[in-house]
N, C-alpha and C positions, 0 to 999 in steps of 0.2 A: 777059366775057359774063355777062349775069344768066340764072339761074334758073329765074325766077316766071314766074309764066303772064302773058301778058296778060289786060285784065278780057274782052274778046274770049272766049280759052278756056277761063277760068274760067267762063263762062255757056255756051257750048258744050258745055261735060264736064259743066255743073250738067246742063242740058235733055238729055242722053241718057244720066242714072242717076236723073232723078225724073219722074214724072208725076203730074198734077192729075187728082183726079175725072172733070170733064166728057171730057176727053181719055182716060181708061180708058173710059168707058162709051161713047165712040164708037167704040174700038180694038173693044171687044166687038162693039156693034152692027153693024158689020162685017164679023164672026165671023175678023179675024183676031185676036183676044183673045189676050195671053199666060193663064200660069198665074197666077193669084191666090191668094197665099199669106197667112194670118192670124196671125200670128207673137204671138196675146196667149194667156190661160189659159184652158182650159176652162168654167172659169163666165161670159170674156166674151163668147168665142163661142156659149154660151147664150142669151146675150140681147140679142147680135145681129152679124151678118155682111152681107159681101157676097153676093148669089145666088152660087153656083156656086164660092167662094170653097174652098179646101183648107185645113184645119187643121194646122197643124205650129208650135208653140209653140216658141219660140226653144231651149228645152232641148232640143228632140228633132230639130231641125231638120236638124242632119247625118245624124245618123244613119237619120233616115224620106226625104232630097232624094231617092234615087234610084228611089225607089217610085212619085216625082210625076214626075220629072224625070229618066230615064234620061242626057238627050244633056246635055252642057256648053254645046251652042250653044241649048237650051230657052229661049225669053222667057217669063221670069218679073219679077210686079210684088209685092210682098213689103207689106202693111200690119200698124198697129198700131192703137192706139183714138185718136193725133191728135199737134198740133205739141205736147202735154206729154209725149209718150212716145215712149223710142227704140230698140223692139222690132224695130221696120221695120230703123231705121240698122243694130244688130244681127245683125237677118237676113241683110241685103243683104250686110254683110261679111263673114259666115259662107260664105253662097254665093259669093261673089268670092272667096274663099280657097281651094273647093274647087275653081275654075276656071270656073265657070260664068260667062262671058262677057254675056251679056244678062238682066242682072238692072235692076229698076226698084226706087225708091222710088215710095209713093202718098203724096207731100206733103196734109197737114191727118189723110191717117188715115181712117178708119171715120168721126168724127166730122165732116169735111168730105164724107166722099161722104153721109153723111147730111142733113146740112145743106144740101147742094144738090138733096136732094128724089130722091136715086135710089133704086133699093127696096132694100129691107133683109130680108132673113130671120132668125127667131128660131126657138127649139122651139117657139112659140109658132103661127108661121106668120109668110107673106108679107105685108111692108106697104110703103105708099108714102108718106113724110108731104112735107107742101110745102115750098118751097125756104123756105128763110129771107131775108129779104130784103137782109143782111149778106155773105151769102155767093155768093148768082145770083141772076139779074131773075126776079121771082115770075112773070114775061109769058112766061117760057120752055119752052117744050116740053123735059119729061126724057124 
């Protein structure tokens, strides 16, 4: 008897530990939005995040989760700054280690919610820039 998943539950297990941009911001819009975690440093959370997004940088992530996240069964989606970096992947492990059952990746990152035109907040303030046409139909309502 083998092992290995079929490609079947390999895509099944991928699609319920990652979500895409457009698919978080309609979880939000919704309002049944999980928790949104930012798992980069300090200064890149300065210069920019998801609205409503929780800071907890991957060093500090165990030890601050139950401040955010009391229950183990909390939906949580965990990013970083994009497909170059694996703060998210990090995160997410950390948290499935301490038990936390309903954790997400956000496949592309900050850099893909951004690129498809969703808002972004900085210390700066609130901004919205346009999709990129690489990433969603610029025809598209965000």
């Amino acid at each position: 008897m083998s092992t290995s998943l079929s490609a079947a539950d390999f895509f099944a297990a991928k699609l319920a530990y990652e979500t895409d941009p457009a698919d978080l911001a309609a979880e939000r819009a919704s309002g049944a939005g999980p928790i949104v975690i930012d798992t980069r440093s300090a200064a890149s959370w300065s210069q920019g995040r998801i609205p409503g997004a929780v800071h907890l940088p991957t060093a500090e992530l165990e030890a601050r989760i139950t401040g955010v996240a009391p229950s183990l069964g909390t939906a949580i989606v965990v990013y970083c700054w994009g497909p170059g970096c694996n703060g998210s992947t990090r995160g997410a492990l950390i948290l499935a280690s301490l038990g936390y059952t309903n954790v997400r990746e956000l496949i592309g990152g900050f850099e893909y919610w951004s690129r498809e035109g969703f808002a972004t907040v900085s210390d700066e303030g609130r901004r919205r820039g346009s999709p990129d046409p690489l990433t969603a139909p610029v025809h598209a309502s965000t």
